[in-house]
C-alpha positions as CSV (number, residue, x, y, z in Angstrom):
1,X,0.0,0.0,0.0
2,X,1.1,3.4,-0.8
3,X,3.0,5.0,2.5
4,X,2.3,8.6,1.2
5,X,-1.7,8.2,0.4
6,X,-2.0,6.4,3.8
7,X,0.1,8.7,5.7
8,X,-1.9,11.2,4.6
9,X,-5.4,9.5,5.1
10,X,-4.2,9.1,9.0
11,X,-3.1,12.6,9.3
12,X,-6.7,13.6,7.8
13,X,-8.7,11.6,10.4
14,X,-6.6,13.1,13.5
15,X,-7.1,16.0,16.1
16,X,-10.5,17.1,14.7
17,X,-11.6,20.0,16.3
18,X,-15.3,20.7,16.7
19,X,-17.2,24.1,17.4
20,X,-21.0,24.0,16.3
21,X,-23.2,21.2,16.2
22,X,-23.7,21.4,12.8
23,X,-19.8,21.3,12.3
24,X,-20.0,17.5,14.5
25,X,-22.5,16.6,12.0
26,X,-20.1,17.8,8.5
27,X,-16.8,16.3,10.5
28,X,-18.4,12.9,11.2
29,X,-20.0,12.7,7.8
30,X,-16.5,13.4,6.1
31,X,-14.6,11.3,8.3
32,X,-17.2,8.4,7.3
33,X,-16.6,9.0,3.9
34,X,-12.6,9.1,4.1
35,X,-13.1,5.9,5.6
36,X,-14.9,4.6,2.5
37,X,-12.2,5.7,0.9
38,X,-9.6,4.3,2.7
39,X,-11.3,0.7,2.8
40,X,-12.6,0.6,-1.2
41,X,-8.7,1.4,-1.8
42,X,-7.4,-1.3,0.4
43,X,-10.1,-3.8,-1.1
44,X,-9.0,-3.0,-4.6
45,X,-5.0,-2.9,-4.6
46,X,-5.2,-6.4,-3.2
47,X,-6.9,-7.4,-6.7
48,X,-5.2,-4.6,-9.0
49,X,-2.9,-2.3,-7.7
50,X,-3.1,-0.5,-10.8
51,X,-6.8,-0.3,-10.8
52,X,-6.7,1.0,-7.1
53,X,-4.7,4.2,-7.7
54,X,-7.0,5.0,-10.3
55,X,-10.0,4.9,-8.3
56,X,-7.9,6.6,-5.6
57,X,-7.3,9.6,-7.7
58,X,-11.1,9.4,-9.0
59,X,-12.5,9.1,-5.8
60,X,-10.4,11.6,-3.5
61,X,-10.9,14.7,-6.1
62,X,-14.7,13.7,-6.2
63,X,-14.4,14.3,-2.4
64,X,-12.5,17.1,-2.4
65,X,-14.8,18.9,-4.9
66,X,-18.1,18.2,-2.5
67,X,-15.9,19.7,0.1
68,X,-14.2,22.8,-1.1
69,X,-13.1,24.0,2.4
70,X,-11.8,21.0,3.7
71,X,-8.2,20.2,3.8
72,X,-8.3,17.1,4.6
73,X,-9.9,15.8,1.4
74,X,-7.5,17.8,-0.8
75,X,-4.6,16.4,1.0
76,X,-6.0,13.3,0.1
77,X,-5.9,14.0,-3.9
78,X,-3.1,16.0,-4.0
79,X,-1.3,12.8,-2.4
80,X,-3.0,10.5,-5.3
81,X,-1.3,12.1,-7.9
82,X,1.8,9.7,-7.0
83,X,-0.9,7.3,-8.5
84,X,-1.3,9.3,-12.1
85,X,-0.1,7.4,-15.0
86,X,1.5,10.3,-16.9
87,X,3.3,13.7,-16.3
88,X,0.1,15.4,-17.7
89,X,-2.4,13.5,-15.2
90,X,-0.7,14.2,-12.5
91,X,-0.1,18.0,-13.6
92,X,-4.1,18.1,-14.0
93,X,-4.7,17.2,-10.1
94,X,-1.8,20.0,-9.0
95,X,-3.3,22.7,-11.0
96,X,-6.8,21.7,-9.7
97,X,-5.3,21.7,-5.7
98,X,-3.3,25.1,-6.7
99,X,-6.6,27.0,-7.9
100,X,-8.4,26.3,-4.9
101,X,-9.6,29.3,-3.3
102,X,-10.2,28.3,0.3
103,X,-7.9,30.5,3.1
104,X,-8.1,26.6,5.0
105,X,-5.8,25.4,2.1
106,X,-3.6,27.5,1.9
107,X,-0.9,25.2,2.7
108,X,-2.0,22.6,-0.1
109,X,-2.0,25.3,-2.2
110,X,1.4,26.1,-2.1
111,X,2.6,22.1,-2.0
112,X,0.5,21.9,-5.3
113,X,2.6,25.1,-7.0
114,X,6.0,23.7,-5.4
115,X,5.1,20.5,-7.4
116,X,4.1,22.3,-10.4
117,X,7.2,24.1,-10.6
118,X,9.1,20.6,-10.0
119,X,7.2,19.8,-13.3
120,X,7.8,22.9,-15.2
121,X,11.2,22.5,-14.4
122,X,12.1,19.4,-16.4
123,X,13.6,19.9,-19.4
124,X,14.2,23.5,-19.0
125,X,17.5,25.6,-17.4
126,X,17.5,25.9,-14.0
127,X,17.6,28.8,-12.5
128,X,20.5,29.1,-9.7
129,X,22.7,31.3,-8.3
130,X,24.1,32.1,-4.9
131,X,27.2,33.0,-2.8
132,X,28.5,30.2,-1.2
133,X,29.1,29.6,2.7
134,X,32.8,29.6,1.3
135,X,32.3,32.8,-0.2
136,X,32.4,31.2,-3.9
137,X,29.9,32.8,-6.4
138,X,27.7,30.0,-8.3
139,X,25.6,30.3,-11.3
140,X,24.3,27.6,-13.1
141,X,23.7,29.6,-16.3
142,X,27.5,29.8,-16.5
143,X,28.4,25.9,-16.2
144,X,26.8,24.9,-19.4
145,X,29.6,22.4,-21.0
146,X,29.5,20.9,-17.8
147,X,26.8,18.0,-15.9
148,X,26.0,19.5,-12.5
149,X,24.6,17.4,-9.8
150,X,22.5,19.6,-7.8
151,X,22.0,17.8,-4.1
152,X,19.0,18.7,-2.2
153,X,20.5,18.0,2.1
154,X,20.9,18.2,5.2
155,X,23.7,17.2,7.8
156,X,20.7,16.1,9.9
157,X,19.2,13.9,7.0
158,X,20.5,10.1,7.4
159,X,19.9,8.8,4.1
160,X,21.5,12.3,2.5
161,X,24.8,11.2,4.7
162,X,24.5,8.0,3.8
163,X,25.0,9.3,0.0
164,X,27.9,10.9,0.6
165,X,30.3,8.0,0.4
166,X,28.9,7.4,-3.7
167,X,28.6,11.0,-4.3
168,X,32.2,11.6,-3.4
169,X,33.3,8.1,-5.2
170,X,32.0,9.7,-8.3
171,X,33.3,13.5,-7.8
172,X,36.3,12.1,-7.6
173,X,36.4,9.9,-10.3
174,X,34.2,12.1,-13.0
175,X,35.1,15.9,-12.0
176,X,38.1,15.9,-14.1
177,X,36.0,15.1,-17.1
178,X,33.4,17.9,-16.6
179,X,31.6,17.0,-13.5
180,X,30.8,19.3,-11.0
181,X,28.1,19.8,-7.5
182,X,26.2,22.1,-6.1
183,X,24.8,21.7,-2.8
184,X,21.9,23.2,-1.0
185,X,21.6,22.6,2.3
186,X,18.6,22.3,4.5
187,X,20.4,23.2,7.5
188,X,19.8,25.9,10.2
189,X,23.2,25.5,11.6
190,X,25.9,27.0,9.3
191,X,28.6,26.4,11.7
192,X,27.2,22.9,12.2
193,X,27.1,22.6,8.1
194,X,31.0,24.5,7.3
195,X,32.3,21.4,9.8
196,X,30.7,18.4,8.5
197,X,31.3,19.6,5.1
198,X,34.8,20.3,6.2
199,X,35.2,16.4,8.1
200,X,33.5,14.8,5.6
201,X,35.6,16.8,3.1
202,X,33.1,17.6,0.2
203,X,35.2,20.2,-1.8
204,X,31.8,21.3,-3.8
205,X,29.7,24.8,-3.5
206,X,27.2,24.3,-0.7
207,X,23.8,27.3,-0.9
208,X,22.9,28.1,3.0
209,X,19.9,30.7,4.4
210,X,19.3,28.9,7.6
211,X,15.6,28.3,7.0
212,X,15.8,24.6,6.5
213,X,12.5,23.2,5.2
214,X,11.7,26.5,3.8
215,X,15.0,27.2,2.5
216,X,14.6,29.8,-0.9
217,X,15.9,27.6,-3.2
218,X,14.5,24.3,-2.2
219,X,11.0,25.7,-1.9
220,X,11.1,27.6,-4.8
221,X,11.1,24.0,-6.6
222,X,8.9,22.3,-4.6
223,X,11.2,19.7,-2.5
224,X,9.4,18.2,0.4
225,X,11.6,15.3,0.9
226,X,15.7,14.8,0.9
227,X,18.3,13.8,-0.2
228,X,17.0,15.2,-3.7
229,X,19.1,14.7,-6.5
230,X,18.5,16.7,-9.8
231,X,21.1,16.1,-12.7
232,X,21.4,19.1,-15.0
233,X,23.2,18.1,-18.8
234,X,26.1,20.0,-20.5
235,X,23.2,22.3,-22.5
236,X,21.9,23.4,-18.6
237,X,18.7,21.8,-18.8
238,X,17.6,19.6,-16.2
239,X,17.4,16.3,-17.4
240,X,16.8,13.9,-14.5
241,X,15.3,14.5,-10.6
242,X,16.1,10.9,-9.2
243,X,19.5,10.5,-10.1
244,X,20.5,9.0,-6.6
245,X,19.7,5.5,-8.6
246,X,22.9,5.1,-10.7
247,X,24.6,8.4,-10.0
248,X,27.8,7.4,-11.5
249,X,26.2,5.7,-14.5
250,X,24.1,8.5,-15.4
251,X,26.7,11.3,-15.2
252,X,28.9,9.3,-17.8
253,X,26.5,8.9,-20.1
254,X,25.6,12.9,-19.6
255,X,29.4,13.5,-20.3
256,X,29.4,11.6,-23.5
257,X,26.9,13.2,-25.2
């Protein structure tokens, strides 16, 4: 079963506050029916996975639409979009959660246009440029010729420092031929972030503002979970946002072409 959609689906059915009577009446109703939900997706990924995300994404915008205030039935779609076959699928469900009007979702809202921009993003140059916690300037407009591996972390994330080992192994190995990293860190320590960088010795750029999860840069393209790993070719377009599978493989191939 999908961690995301049922993590989700848990959070929605917590800490529900009430304040009218007619509010217990609407909460109980909705909860019933995100129970529905819940069960008719469980039922039908036992027989067809495929067939289950589907109905997931069918049913939880169909209940997001008959409550347009709620959050917790737009968290639910917005989640079911891991579910959409195709890029343009799952753009349609973020453009519908980013248009909706409601002050309660504001937060989904904002997920939606970070995921959105993560979309638009493919294919295109990406736009980045900072001064460096070791004072060096960075722009990636100006590294074209070169593949850039552009590492969404944090010293506090375990599987980010558990990628360190490989991501240095292939530093090593392909920066001579035109491979290069740029590192943004989720921290909110920068002394914290200049010594592990210095122990660990990572010789690469590393972007710091001390806001950690709503760092400029990482919210400005929509990353809600690390170690991210984008992979930008020698034209400066970004070309792949999971290359933690086969780091070393893909950046060769990049270099080749």
């Amino acid at each position: 079963m999908n961690p995301l959609f049922l993590g989700t689906v848990r959070v929605a059915l917590a800490a529900v506050v009430f304040t009218l009577a007619g509010n217990v009446i609407a909460e109980e109703d909705l909860e019933t029916k995100v129970k529905a939900l819940l069960a008719k997706y469980k039922e039908m990924r036992a027989e067809d996975p495929a067939k289950a995300g589907a109905q997931a994404i069918k049913d939880s915008g169909k209940l997001a639409r008959q409550y347009p205030d709620e959050p917790r039935p737009w968290g639910l779609y917005l989640s079911a979009a891991n579910f959409a076959k195709t890029p343009k699928e799952k753009k349609a469900i973020f453009q519908e959660v980013a248009a909706a009007k409601s002050p309660k979702l504001a937060q989904l809202v904002a997920r939606a246009k970070g995921e959105l921009a993560k979309l638009d993003a493919l294919g295109k140059p990406v736009d980045i440029q900072f001064v460096s916690t070791d004072g060096r300037k960075v722009n990636l407009a100006k590294m074209k010729g070169k593949v850039v591996l552009i590492d969404f972390w944090a010293t506090w994330c375990g599987p980010c420092v558990r990628e360190i080992p490989s991501v240095k192994e292939a530093y090593a190995k392909l920066n001579p031929k035109g491979f290069e990293i740029v590192g943004i860190s989720l921290d909110s320590d920068e002394g914290k972030l200049e010594k592990f960088v210095k122990d660990k010795e990572m010789p690469w750029p590393q972007y710091f503002d001390g806001q950690g999860w709503k760092n400029k840069i990482s919210t400005k393209f929509g990353i809600r979970s690390i170690p991210a790993m984008w992979l930008v070719d020698k034209k400066g377009n970004l070309v792949d946002m999971n290359a933690r599978s086969g780091l070393e493989e893909k950046v060769e191939k990049l270099l080749a072409e």
